[in-house]
C-alpha positions in Angstrom: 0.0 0.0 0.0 1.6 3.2 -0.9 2.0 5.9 2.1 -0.1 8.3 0.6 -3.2 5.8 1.2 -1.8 4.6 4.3 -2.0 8.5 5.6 -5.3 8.5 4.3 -6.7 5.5 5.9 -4.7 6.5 9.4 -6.9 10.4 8.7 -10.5 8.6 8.2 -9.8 6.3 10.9 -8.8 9.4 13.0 -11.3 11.1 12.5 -14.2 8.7 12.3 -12.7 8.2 16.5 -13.3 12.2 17.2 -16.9 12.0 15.7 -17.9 9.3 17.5 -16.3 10.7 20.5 -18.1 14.0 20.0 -21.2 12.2 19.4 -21.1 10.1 23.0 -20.3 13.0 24.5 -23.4 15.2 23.7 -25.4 11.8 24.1 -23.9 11.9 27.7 -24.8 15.4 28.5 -28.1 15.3 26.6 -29.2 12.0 29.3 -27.7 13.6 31.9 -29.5 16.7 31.5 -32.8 15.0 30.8 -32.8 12.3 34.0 -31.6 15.3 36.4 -34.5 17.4 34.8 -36.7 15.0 35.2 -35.9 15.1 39.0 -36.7 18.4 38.9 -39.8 17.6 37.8 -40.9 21.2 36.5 -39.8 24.0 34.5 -41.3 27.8 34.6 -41.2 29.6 31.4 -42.6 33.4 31.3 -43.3 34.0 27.7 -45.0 36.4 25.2 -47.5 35.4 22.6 -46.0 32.0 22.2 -47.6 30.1 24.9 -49.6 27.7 22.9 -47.0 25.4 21.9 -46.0 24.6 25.4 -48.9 21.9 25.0 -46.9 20.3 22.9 -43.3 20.4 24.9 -45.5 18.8 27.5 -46.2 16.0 25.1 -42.8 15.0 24.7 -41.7 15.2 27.7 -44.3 14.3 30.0 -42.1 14.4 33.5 -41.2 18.0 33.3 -44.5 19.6 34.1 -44.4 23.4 32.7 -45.7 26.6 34.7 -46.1 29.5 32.5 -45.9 33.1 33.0 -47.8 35.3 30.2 -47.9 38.9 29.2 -46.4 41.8 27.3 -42.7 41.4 27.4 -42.1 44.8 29.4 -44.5 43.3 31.7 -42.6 40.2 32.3 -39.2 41.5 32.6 -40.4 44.2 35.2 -42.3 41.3 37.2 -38.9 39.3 37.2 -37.1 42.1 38.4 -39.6 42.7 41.2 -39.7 39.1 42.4 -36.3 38.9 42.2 -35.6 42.5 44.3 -38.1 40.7 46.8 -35.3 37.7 47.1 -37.5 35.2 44.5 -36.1 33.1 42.0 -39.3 32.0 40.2 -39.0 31.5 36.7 -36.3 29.3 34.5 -36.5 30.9 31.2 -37.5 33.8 29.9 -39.6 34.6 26.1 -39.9 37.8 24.7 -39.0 40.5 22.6 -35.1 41.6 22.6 -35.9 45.2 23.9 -36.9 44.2 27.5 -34.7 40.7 27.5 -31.3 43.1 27.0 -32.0 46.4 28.3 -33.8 44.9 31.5 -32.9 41.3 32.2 -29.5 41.1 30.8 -28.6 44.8 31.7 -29.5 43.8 35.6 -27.4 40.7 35.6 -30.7 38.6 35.7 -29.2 36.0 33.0 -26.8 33.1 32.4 -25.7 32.5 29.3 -27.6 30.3 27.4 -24.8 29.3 24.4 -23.4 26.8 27.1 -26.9 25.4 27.6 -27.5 24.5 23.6 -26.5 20.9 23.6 -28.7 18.9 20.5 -26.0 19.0 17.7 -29.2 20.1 15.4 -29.8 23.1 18.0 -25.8 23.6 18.0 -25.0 23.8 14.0 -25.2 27.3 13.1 -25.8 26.4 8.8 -29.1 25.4 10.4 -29.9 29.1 10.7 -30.3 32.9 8.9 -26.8 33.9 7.6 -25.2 30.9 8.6 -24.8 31.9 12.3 -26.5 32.1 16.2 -28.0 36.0 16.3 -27.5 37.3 19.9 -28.9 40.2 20.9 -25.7 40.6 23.4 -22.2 42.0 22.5 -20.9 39.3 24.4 -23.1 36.8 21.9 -24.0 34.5 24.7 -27.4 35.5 26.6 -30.0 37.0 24.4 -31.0 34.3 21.4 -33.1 35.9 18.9 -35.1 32.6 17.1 -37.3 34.8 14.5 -36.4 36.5 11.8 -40.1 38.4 11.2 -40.0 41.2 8.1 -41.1 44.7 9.5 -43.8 47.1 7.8 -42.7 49.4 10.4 -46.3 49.1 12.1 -47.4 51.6 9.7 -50.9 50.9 8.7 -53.5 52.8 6.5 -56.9 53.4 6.0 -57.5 51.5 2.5 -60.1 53.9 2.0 -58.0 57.2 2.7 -54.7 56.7 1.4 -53.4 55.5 -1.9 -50.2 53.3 -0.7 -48.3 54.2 -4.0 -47.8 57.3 -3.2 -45.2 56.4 -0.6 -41.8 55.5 -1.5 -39.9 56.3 1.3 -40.8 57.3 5.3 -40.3 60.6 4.9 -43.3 60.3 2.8 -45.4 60.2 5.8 -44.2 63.7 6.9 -46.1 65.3 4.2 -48.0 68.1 5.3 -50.9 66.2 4.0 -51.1 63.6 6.5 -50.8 66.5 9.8 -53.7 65.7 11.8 -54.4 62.6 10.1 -52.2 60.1 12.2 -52.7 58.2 15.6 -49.8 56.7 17.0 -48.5 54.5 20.6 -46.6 57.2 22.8 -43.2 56.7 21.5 -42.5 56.4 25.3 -44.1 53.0 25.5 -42.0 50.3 24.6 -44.1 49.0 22.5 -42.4 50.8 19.1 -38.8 49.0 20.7 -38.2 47.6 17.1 -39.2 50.4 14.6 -37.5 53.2 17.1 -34.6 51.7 16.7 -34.7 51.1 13.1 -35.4 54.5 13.1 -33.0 55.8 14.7 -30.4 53.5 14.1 -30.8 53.8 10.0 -28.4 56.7 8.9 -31.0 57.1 5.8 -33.7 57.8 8.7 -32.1 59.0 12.0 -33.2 60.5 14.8 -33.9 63.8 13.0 -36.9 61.7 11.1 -38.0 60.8 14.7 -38.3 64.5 15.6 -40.3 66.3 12.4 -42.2 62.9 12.5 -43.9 63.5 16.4 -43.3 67.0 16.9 -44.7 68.4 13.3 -47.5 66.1 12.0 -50.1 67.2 15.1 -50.4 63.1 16.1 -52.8 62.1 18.1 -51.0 59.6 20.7 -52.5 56.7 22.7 -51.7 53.8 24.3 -54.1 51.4 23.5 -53.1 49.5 20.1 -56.3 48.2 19.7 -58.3 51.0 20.0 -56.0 53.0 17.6 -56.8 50.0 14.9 -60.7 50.2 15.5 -60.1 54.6 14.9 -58.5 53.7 11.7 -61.2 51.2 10.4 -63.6 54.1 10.9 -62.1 56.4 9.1 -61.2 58.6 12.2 -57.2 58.6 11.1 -55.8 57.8 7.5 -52.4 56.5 8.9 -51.4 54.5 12.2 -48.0 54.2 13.8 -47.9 51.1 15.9 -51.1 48.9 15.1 -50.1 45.4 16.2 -53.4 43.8 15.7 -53.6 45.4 11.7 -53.9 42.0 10.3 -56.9 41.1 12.6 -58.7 44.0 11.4 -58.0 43.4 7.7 -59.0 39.6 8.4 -61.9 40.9 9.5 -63.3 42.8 6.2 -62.4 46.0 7.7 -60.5 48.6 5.3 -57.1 48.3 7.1 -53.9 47.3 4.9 -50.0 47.7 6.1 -47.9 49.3 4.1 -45.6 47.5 2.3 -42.0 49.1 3.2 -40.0 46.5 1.8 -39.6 48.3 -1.7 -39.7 52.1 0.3 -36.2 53.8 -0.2 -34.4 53.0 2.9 -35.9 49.9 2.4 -37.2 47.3 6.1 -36.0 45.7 8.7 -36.4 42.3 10.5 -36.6 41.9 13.7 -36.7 39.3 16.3 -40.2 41.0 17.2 -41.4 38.5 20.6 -38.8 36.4 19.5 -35.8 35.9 21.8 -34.7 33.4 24.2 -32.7 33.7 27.5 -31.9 31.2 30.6 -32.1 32.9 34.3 -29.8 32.8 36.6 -30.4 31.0 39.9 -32.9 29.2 37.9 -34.8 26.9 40.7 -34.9 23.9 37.7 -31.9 24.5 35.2 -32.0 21.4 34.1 -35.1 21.6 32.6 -35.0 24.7 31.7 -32.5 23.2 29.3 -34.2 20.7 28.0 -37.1 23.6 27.1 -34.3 25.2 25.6 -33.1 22.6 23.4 -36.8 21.6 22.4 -38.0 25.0 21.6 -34.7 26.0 19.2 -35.1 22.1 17.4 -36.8 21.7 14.4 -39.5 20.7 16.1 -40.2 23.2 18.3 -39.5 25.8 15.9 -42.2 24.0 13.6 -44.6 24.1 16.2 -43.8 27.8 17.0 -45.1 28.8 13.1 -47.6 26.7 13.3 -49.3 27.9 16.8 -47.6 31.2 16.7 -49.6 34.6 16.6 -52.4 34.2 13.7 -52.8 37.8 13.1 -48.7 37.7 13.1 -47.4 34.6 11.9 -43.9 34.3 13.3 -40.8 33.3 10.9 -38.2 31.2 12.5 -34.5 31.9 11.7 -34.0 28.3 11.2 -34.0 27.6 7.4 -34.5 23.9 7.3 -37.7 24.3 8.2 -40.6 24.6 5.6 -42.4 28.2 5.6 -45.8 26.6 4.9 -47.6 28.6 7.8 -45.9 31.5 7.3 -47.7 33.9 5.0 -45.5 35.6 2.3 -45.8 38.7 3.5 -43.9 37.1 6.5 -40.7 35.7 5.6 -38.3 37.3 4.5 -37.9 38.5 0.3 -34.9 37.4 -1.8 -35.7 41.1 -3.5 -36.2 43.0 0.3 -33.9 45.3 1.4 -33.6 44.9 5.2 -31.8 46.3 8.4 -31.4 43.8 10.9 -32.1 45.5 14.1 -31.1 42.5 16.3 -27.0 43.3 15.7 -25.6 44.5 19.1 -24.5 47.6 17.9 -28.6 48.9 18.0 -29.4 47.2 21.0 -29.0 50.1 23.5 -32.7 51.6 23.7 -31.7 54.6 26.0 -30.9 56.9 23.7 -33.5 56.3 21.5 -35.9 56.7 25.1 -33.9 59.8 26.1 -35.3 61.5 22.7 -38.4 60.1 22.9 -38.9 62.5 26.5 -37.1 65.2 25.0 -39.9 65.5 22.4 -42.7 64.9 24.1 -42.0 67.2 27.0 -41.6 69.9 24.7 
């Protein structure tokens, strides 16, 4: 045999060892994780508009009871922070959008990092997911997961019986004169704008300067109540709404409510992880099992589930691509020919300045 095949036999030999090494290895920690969670008998999630597919983690692992928390994700993280101020260490894992999950739970030390805790090699292979990599919300890239990748119209919405959507081809668009008086909008003080603010402010072709002549010149009408803002714009009342979450379920309904479609819009969208990140607490009381959650909800399966039972009047896209997109809309996943800014990067994490201005306007 010549040396050149002898090397090459020695190589596959070699490394056919490390892989099945590697493989007993997670197969260790995977059983070990699952029989010590299984002691613990019970994991407590507090999640945001993804609750209905914990049914289903049940299913599969019927040992690990699950205790659930639900809410709006600034009312979870600020819940957490109380209990835990109050010396309790309630919940496991924590749901919701990046906003809260970084600027409250990770900024007050409330998290371990979750990277250590992936342990199912499909969970674990980044080509399994958008750009080929793990998206953490967290310079450190360790605590905040985002799991969606969820196209943005901005949460601008019209009246489809007011406003002619092609005359709009970029968001300055919606500072014509035109339009003053003719707007309702959430106070940009509420977090609930987290995702556009920042693409916003964070968009050089939009900036903070958009921000200002957008809320201090167009004579807005503010409110807090998303809901009620959607039923002013089916009747007429307002022609354009800034921060309509429940759009779709008014369109769905035969009302004349459309989004607009920024994708094509001069600075083109963004994607965000919308309600979509994931993140372990520290001095979780069952850390086992909130590992084995972890694991499950970031699989193929649990991602599948999370389309399928997701929001209906928001069907979530997962950032895992070997997944089919059959319950996802179109409008929902992401274009080949969209532009987008992913606000999930680190870099446009920080929400404080973006609340510093928000104050600054409205005071004045």
């Amino acid at each position: 045999m010549k040396t050149s095949s002898i090397i090459l036999v020695l190589c596959l030999g070699m490394f056919a060892r490390i892989s099945f090494a590697a493989q007993a290895d997670w197969q260790k920690d995977w059983e070990q994780t699952l029989a010590a969670a299984r002691k613990e008998g019970q994991v407590t999630v507090y999640i945001y508009r993804y609750e209905r597919l914990l049914a289903d983690f049940k299913k599969d692992y019927p040992g690990i009871n699950v205790v659930s928390v639900t809410g709006r994700g600034n009312e979870l993280t600020t819940r957490i922070m109380s209990e835990r101020r109050a010396g309790k260490y309630i919940g496991d894992v924590y749901s919701g959008g990046t906003g809260g999950n970084y600027n409250i739970l990770y900024k007050g030390r409330a998290l371990d990092p979750i990277k250590p805790a992936l342990i199912l090699p499909e969970v674990v292979d980044e080509s399994k997911w958008y750009g080929k990599e793990h998206r953490y919300a967290d310079a450190e890239g360790k605590y905040v997961f985002a799991y969606l990748a969820s196209p943005s119209d901005a949460q601008l919405a019209y009246n489809s019986t007011q406003v002619n959507p092609r005359e709009f081809k970029s968001y300055w668009d919606v500072t014509n004169p035109k339009w003053k008086g003719k707007i309702v909008s959430l106070d940009p003080r509420d977090g609930g704008l987290g995702a556009t603010m920042q693409f916003f402010y964070y968009n050089p072709e939009i900036g903070p300067e958009f921000i200002k002549k957008f809320f201090s010149t167009m004579d807005i009408q503010f409110a807090k109540n998303f809901r009620q803002m959607t039923d002013w714009l089916a009747q007429g009342r307002y022609a354009i709404c800034f921060g309509c979450k429940d759009s779709m379920r008014a369109k769905n309904q035969g009302l004349p409510v459309e989004d607009f479609d920024t994708t094509r819009w001069k600075e083109g969208s963004s994607f965000s992880s919308g309600g979509g990140s994931l993140s372990l607490l520290n001095q979780a009381p069952h850390p086992n099992a909130a590992k084995v959650f972890i694991n499950w909800f970031l699989s193929r399966k649990g991602q599948i589930v999370l389309q399928k039972l997701g929001d209906a009047d928001d069907p979530p896209n997962s950032r895992r691509l070997d997944i089919p997109k059959d319950d996802v809309p179109p409008t929902n996943r992401l274009s080949a020919e969209g532009r987008y800014f992913d606000v999930v990067k680190p870099e446009y994490a920080d929400l404080k300045p973006i609340a510093d201005l928000a104050k600054e306007i409205m005071s004045a």
